[in-house]
BALOBA-1460 file (C-alpha; in Angstrom, 3 decimals):
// residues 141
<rec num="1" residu="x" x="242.918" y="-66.033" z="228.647"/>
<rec num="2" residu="x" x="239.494" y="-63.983" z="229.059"/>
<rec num="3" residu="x" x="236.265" y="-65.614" z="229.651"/>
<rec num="4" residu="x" x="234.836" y="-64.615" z="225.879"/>
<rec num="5" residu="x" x="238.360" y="-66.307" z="224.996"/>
<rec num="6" residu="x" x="238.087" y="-69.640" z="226.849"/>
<rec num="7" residu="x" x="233.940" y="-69.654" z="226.128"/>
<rec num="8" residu="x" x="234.951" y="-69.155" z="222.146"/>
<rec num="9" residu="x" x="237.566" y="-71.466" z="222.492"/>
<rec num="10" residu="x" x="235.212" y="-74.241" z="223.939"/>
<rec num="11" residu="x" x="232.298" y="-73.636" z="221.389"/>
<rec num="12" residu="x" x="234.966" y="-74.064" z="218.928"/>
<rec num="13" residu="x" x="236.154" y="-77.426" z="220.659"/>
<rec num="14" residu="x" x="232.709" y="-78.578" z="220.849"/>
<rec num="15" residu="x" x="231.703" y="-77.806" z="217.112"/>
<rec num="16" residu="x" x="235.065" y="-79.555" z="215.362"/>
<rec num="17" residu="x" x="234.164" y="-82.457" z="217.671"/>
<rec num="18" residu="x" x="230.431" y="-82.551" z="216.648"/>
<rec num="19" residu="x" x="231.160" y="-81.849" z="212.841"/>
<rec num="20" residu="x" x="233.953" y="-85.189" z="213.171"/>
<rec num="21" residu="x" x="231.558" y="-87.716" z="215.053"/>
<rec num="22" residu="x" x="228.397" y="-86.621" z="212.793"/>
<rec num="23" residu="x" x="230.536" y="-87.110" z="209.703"/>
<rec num="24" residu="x" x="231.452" y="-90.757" z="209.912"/>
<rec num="25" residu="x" x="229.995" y="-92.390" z="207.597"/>
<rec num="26" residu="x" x="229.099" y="-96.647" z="207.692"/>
<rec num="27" residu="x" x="228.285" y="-98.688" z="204.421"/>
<rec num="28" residu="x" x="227.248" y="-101.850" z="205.556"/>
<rec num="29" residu="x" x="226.834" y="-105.692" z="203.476"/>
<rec num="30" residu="x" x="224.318" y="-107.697" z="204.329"/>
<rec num="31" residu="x" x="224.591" y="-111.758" z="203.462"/>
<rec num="32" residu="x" x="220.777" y="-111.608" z="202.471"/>
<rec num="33" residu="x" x="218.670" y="-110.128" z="200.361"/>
<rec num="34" residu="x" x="216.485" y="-106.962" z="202.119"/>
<rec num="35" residu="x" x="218.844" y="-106.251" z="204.966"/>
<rec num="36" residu="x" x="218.940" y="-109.431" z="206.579"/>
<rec num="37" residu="x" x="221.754" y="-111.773" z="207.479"/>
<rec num="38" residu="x" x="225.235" y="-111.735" z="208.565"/>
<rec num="39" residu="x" x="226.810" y="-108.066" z="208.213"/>
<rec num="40" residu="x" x="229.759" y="-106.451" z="207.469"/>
<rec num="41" residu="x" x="229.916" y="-102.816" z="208.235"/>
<rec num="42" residu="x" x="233.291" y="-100.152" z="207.093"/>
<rec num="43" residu="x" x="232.878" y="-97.190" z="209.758"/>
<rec num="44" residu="x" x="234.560" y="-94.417" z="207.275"/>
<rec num="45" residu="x" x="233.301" y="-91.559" z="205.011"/>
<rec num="46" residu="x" x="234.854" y="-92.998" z="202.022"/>
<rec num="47" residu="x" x="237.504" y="-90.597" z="199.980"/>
<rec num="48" residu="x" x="236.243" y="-89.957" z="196.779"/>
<rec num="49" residu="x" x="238.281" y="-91.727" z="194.311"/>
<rec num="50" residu="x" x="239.803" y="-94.467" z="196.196"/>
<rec num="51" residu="x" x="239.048" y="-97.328" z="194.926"/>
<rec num="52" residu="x" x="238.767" y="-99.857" z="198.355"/>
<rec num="53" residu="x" x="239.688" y="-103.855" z="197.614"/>
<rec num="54" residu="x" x="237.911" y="-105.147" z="201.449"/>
<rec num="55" residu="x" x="236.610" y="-108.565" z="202.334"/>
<rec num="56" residu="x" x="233.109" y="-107.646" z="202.504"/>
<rec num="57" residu="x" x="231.810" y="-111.298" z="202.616"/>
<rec num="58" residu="x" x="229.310" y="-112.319" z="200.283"/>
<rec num="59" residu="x" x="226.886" y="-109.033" z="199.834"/>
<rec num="60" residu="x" x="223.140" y="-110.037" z="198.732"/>
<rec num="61" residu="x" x="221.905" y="-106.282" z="200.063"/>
<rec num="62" residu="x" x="223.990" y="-103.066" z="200.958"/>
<rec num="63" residu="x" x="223.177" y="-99.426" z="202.892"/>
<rec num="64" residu="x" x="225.304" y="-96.767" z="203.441"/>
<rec num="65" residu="x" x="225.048" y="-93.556" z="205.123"/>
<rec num="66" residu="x" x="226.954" y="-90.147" z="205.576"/>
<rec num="67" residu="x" x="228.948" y="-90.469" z="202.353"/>
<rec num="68" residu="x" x="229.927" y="-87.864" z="200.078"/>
<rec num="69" residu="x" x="226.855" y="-86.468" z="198.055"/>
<rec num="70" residu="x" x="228.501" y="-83.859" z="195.420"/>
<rec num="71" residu="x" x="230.234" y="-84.428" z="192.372"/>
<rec num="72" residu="x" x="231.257" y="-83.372" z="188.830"/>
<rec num="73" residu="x" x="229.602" y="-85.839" z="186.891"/>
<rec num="74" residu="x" x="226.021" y="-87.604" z="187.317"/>
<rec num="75" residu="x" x="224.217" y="-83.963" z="187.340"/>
<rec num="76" residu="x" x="226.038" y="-82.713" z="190.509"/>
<rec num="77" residu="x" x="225.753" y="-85.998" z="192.544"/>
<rec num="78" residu="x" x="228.309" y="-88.550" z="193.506"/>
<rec num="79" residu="x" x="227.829" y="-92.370" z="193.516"/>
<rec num="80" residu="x" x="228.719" y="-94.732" z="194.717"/>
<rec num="81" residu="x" x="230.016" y="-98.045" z="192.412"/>
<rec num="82" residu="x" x="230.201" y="-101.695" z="193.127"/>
<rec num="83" residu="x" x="232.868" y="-103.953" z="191.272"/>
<rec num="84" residu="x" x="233.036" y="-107.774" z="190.505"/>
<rec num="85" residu="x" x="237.027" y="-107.596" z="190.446"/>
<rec num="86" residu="x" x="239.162" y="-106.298" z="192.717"/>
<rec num="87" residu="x" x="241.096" y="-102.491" z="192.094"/>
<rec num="88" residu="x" x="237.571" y="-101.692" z="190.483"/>
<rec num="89" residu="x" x="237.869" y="-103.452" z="187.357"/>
<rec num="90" residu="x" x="235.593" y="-105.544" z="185.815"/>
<rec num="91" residu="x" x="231.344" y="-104.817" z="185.902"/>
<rec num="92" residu="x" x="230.003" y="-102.419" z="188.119"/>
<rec num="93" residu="x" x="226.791" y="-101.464" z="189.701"/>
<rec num="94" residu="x" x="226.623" y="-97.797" z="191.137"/>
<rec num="95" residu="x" x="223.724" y="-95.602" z="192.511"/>
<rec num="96" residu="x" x="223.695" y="-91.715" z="194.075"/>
<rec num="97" residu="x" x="225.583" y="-91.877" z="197.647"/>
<rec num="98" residu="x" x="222.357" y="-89.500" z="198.241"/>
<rec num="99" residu="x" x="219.580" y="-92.416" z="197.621"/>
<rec num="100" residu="x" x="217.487" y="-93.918" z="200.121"/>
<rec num="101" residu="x" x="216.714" y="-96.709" z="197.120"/>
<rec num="102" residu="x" x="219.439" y="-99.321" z="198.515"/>
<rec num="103" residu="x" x="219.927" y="-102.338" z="196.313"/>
<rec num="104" residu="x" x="218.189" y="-104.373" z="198.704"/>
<rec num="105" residu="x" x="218.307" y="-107.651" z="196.004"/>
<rec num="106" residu="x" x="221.649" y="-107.706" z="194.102"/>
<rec num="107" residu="x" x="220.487" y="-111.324" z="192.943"/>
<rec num="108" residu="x" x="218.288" y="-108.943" z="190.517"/>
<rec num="109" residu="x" x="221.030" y="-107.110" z="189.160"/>
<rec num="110" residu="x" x="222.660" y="-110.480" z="188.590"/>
<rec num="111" residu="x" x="225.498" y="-109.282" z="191.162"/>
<rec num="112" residu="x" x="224.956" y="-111.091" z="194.098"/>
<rec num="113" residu="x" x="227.947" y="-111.946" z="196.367"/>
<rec num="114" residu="x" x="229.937" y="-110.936" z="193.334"/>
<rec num="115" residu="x" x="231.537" y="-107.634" z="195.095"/>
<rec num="116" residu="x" x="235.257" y="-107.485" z="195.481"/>
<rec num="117" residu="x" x="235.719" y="-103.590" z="195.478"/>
<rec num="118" residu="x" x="234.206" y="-100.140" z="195.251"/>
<rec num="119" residu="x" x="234.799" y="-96.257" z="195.535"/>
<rec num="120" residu="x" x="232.838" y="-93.215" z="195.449"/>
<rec num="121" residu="x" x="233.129" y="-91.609" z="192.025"/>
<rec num="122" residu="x" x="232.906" y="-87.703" z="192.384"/>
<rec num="123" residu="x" x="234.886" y="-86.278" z="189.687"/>
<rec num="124" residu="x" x="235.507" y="-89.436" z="187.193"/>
<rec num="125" residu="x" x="234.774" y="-93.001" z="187.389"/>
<rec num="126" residu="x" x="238.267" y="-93.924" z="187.315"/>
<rec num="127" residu="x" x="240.823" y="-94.769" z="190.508"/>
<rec num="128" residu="x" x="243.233" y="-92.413" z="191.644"/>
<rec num="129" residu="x" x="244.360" y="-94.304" z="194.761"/>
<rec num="130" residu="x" x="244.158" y="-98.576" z="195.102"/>
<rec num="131" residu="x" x="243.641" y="-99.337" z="198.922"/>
<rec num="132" residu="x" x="244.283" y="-103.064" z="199.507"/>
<rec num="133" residu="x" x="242.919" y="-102.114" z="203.144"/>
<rec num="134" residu="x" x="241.134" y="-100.280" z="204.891"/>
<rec num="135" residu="x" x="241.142" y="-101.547" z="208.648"/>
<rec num="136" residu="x" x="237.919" y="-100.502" z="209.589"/>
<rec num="137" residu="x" x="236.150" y="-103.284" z="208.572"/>
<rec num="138" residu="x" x="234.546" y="-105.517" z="211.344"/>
<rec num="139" residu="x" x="231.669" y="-107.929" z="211.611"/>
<rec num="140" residu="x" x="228.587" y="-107.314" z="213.496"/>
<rec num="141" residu="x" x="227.080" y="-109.980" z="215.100"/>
C-alpha cells in the first residue's frame, strides 16, 4: 500500500469515527421542573419512527440533543412526541427535535410524570416499529 494510500485510508478512518461519536445523540428526563433533579439519560440518536416504551422515571423537564432535525411533515422539521401510554398511544406533547425551547415545566402542559413512551416523527406521526427496550437507558447520579 502507497503512502497517499495508507494517508487516505487513515483520513478516512478518522472521519467515519468522528462523524459516529459526534452523532450520538442523548435525550435526557429530569425528576424536576427546569432541569433539576434525579435524571435519566438514553445515549442514542433515536430512529425516526420507532416508537420507544423506556422507564424514564417520572419526567417534570426533558432536553435532548443530536436528534434527527428533517422531516416530511411540520414544514421540513421533525419532532419529537411525548406519550401518556405506552406504544405511543394515548395524549401527546411534541416539539421540533431542532428547538432549544425544552419543556422545562411539563406540570404546565398538564403532563408531568405522565410519560410512558415517545418517537421522533419524520415522515408521519404514526409507529412503524414498537421497541419495548432500548438498553441504553441508565441513571445519572
Amino acid at each position: 500500500m502507497s503512502m497517499l494510500s495508507r494517508a487516505l485510508f487513515l483520513c478516512f478512518l478518522v472521519s467515519v469515527q468522528g462523524d459516529y461519536i459526534g452523532n450520538d445523540g442523548v435525550i435526557t428526563f429530569w425528576g424536576d421542573p427546569n432541569f433539576k433533579g434525579e435524571k435519566w439519560e438514553i445515549h442514542r440518536t433515536l430512529d425516526p419512527q420507532y416508537c420507544y416504551n423506556d422507564n424514564v422515571g417520572k419526567p417534570s423537564s426533558i432536553t435532548w440533543k443530536n436528534q434527527i432535525t428533517k422531516g416530511k411533515l411540520f414544514g421540513g422539521k421533525a419532532k419529537i412526541a411525548f406519550y401518556n401510554k405506552p406504544d405511543c398511544k394515548g395524549l401527546c406533547l411534541a416539539w421540533p427535535t431542532s428547538t432549544k425551547d425544552f419543556p422545562a415545566n411539563l406540570e404546565e402542559d398538564h403532563f408531568d410524570n405522565q410519560i410512558k413512551s415517545f418517537m421522533i416523527w419524520q415522515s408521519d406521526v404514526l409507529p412503524d416499529v414498537i421497541v419495548r427496550d432500548a438498553r441504553r437507558l441508565r441513571r445519572v447520579e
